[in-house]
Structures are given as C-alpha cells and as structure tokens.
C-alpha positions in Angstrom: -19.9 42.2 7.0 -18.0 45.8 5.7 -14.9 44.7 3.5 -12.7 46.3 6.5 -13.8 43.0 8.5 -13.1 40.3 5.5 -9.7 41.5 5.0 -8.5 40.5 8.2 -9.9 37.0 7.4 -7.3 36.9 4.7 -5.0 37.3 7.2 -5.9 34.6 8.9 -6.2 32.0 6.4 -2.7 33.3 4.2 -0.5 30.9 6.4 -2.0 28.2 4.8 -1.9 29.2 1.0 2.1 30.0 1.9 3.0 26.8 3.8 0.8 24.8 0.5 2.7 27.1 -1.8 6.2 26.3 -0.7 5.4 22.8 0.2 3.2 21.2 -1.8 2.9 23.4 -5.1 6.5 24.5 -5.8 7.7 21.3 -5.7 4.5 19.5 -7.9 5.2 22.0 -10.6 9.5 21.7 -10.1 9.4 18.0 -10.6 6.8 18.8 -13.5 10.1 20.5 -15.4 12.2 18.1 -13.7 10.2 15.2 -16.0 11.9 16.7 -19.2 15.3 17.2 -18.4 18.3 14.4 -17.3 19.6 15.4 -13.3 21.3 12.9 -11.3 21.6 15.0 -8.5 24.9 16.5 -8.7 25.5 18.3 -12.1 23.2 20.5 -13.6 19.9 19.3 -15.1 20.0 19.1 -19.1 16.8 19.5 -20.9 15.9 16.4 -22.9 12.3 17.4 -23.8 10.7 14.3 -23.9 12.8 11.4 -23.8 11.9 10.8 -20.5 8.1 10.1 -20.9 9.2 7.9 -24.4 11.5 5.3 -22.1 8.3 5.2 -19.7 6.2 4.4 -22.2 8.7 1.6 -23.8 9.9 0.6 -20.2 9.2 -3.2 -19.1 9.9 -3.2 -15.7 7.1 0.0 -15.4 4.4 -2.5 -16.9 5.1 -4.8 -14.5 4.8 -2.7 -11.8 1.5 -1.7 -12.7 0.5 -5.3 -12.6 1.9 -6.0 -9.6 0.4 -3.4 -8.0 -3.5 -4.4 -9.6 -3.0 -8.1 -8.4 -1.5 -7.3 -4.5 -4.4 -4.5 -4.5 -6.9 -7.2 -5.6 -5.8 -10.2 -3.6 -6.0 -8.1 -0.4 -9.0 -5.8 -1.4 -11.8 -8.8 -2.0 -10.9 -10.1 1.8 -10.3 -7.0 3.3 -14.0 -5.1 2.5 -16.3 -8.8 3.5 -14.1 -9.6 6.7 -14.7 -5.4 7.8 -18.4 -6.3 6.5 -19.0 -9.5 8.3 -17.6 -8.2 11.5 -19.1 -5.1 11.3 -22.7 -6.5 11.6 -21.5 -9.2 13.9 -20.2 -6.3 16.8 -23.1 -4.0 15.6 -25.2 -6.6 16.9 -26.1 -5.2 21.2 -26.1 -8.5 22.6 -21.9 -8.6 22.1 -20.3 -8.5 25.2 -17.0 -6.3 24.6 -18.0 -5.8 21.5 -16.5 -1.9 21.6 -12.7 -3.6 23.4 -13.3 -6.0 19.6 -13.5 -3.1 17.6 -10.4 -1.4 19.2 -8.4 -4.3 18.7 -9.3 -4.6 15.4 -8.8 -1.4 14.4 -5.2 -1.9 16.7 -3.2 -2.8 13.5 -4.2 0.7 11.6 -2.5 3.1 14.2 0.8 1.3 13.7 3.3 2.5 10.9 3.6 0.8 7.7 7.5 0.2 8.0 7.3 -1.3 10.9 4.9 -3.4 9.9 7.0 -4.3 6.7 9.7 -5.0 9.5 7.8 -7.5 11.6 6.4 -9.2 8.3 9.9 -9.5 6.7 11.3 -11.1 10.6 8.3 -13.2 10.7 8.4 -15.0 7.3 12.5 -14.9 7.3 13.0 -18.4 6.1 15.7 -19.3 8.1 14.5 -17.6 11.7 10.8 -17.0 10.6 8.5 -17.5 13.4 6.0 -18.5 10.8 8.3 -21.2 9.2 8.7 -22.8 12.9 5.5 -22.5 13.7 5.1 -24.7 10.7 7.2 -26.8 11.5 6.5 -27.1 15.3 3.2 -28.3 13.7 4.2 -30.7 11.8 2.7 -29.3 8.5 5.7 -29.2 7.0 9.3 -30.5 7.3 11.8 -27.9 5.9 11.6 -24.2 6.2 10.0 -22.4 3.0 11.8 -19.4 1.7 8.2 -18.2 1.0 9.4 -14.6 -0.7 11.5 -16.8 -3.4 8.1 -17.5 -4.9 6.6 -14.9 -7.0 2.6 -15.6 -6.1 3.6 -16.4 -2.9 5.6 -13.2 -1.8 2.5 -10.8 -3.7 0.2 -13.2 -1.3 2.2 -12.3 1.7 2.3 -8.6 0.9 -1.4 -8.9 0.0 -2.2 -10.7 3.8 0.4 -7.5 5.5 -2.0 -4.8 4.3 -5.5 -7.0 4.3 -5.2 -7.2 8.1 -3.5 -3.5 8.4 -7.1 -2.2 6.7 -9.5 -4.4 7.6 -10.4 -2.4 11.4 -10.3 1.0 9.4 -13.3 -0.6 7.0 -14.6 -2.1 10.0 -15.0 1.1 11.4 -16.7 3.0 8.2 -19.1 0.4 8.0 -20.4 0.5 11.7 -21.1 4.1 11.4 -22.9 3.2 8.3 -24.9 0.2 10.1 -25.6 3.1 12.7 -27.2 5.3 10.3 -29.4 3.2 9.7 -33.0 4.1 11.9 -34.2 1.4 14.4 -37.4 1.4 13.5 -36.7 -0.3 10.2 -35.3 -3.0 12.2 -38.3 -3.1 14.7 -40.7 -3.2 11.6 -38.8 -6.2 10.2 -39.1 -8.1 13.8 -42.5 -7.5 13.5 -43.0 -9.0 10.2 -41.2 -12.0 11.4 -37.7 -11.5 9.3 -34.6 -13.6 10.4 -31.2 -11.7 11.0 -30.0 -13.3 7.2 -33.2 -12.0 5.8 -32.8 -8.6 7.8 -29.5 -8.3 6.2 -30.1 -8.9 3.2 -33.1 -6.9 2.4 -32.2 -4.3 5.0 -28.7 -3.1 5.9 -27.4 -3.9 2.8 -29.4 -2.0 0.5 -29.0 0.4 2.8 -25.7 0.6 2.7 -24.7 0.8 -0.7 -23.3 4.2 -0.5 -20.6 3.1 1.9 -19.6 -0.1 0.4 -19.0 2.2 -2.4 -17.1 4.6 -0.3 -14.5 2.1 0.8 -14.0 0.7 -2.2 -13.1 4.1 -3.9 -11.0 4.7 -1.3 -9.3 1.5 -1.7 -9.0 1.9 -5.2 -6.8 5.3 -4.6 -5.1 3.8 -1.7 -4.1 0.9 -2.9 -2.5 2.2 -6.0 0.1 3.9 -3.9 1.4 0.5 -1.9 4.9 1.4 -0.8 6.0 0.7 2.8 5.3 -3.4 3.1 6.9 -4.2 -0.3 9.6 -2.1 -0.2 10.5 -4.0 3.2 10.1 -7.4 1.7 12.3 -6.7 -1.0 12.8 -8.0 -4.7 13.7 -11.5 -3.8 11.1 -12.7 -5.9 11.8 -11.3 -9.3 10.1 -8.3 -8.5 7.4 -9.6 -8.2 6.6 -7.2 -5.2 7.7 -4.4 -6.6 5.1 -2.1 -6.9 4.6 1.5 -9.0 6.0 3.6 -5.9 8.6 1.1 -5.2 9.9 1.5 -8.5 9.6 5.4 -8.7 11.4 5.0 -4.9 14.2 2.8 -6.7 14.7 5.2 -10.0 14.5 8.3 -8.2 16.7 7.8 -4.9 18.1 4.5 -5.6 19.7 4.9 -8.9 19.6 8.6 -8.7 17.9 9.7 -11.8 15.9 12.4 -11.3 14.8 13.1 -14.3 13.1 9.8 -15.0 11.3 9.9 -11.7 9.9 12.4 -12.0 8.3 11.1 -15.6 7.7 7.9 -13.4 5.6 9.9 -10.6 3.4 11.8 -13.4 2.9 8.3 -15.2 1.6 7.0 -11.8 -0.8 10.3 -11.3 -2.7 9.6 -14.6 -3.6 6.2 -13.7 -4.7 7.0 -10.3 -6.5 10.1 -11.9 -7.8 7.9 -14.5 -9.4 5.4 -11.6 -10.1 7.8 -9.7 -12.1 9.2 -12.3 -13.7 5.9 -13.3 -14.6 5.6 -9.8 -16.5 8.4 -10.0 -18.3 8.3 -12.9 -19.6 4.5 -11.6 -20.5 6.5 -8.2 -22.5 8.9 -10.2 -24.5 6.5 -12.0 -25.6 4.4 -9.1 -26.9 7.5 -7.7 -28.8 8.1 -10.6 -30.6 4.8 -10.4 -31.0 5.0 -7.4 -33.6 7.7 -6.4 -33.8 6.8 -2.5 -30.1 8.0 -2.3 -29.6 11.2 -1.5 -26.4 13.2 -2.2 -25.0 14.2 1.3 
C-alpha cells in the first residue's frame, strides 16, 4: 500500500475521532476541571482546588450509597447468573419443544427500557393500588396492603428482583453460546461411558465453561455498579435505602444543582469501578494461568 492510498483512510475514519472528541472527550476532561471549582449553573464557576474531593471523602450519605449499591448488586447478581445457568442447560438440551420461542421470552424483559421498567415496578408495588399488594390479598396471604418501599431491606430486595429478572435472558443468552461451544463429541464420549446428565454437567459443561461464567460476572460487576434507572423510579421512601452511587451523583448534580460537587462525585464513582474492574481482571488473569487448557481468544 503507497502512503498516497493510507491517507485517504484517514479520511475515512476522522469522523469518528471528531464526533469522540466533542462528545465524549471534551466533556470527560471539562467536568475533570469542573471537579475543583464551585458552579451551580448560573454564575460563574469559582475555583476551590480541592474542597470538593475533601467533602466526598468526609460525606455520609456517599458511603452509603456505595453500600447500597454492593448489597442491590449482590442480592440480584447471585440469582440472576444460576437462574441464566440452569435454564441455559435446560433449553440447550434438543429434546425442548419451543425451546428457541423460551429463550425469546426470556430474553423479552432485556429489550425493554430501564425507566419504564422502574415505572411498571413503582405501579405494581404502589401500596395503595399495587397489583402485587391485591394479589396478596386476593390470596388471602395477607390482610392489609404492605407499603413494601417503607422498609429498607425490603425496597433494596424489590430493586434487586426489578433488575434480577431484567438480566437474567441476557446471561441466559451468553451462556448458551458458551454451552454451544462446546464439541459434541465430548458429549457422545460421555454417553458412551455411561455418564448421567448431573454427572455430564458437572465434569463436562462446567469446567468447560469457566471462561464465560467469568465473563458475566465481570460484566456484572461493572454493570452493576452503575444502577440508576429502577431506583431512581422507586424513590427514597425508604431512607435511602435505594439510593444508589448514580442516583446520588443524579441528585447532587441536577437536583440540587451543584456542579461542582458532581463532578467530584462522578470521578469518586470511576475509581471504584476502575478499581473492580481492575480486580476483576487481575482474578481473570490468574485463572488463566492455572489453567493451561484455556486458551486466550
């Protein structure tokens, strides 16, 4: 290729580095100076060097986020991955009628957006006009509505439920391309040798499938540090209970309209998902290295 030729192929892939400039890395580095300065929106920003990152570090209600966000993520990551798991190798299996209709219902809840399923939760478990709460009742299971987001534990657990059965097709889906992978005559050699279907999964697809259990939950990890929509719809009834690191960056930021401290928030926020995502990493690597039969793809 002459250098004539690979100039036009600049070109061709500068509409790109200009839409991520103005886009994506003129506004990471503006709300990088934003961090040390005091802006509320309407008067000028004042630098304050910073103070900014010394009230994050000092601030309560950012502590609490963080552990609200760890114990929604945990409650609905543990369910989410072995329901996706169990149904992965229970519609993986050929003699499943409709087994490919199952997946696309599963997966159903995925396509749909995030506020809107915030909407329909917040409707359902209204505790007044809840369907869930008349449901209840209709079933005699219990005998007053339950203002079920007035409980703390209860409100994370409903959050936690909201996004376990959002993700759950999406895993689903990984997995089954993972259980795919994996040759058939490894399981025609098992049949052979007499192995049961527990026996076959356990010595066989799971092992096997290490790499992408590992996938998901890294993925999970970085996704579910950044739970927004479904909290922010259920609100703080709870004694914030629900309120999560982004819904607290959200309620600084455009809420109370500071700016400045936002922006500290939303960099505070980056190192711990840099930090996990980093820690995620490193575990990755060192499976891999005890692991010889895996190879890097």
């Amino acid at each position: 290729m002459n250098r004539k030729k690979s100039r036009f192929g600049y070109l061709f892939i500068a509409p790109y580095f200009v839409i991520f400039i103005i886009f994506s890395l003129y506004p990471i580095l503006y709300s990088f100076y934003m961090s040390f300065t005091h802006w509320d929106g309407f008067s000028d920003p004042v630098f304050t060097g910073l103070e900014n990152y010394v009230r994050l570090v000092h601030n309560p209600y950012f502590y609490q986020s963080i552990a609200n966000t760890f114990i929604i993520w945990i409650i609905s990551i543990v369910p989410e991955l072995i329901i996706a798991l169990v149904l992965a190798l229970i519609l993986n299996e050929k003699f499943i009628r409709g087994r490919h209709l199952f997946r696309a219902v599963f997966y159903f809840p995925n396509i749909v957006t995030p506020i809107t399923i915030g909407v329909l939760a917040s409707l359902m478990f209204d505790w007044q006009t809840g369907s869930f709460n008349k449901l209840l009742v209709a079933l005699h299971l219990i005998d007053q509505p339950v203002n079920w987001f007035s409980h703390p534990f209860l409100a994370q657990v409903i959050v936690a439920s909201i996004m376990c059965w959002q993700w759950f097709g999406f895993n689903m889906l990984i997995y089954t391309a993972g259980l795919q992978s994996i040759p058939d005559t490894l399981y025609e050699a098992a049949e052979i040798d007499g192995a049961n279907k527990f026996q076959v999964a356990v010595r066989i697809v799971l092992p096997l499938l290490k790499p992408v259990i590992l996938f998901t939950v890294i993925t999970s990890i970085i996704g579910g540090m950044q739970i927004f929509e479904v909290p922010l719809v259920a609100g703080n009834s709870s004694g914030n209970s629900t309120q999560t690191m982004m819904v607290y960056l959200y309620e600084t930021a455009f809420k109370r309209f500071q700016y400045g401290y936002g922006s500290a928030v939303s960099y505070g926020i980056f190192v711990i998902i840099l930090v996990l995502s980093l820690f995620s990493l490193k575990v990755s690597s060192d499976r891999k290295k005890t692991q010889p039969g895996i190879k890097e793809g």
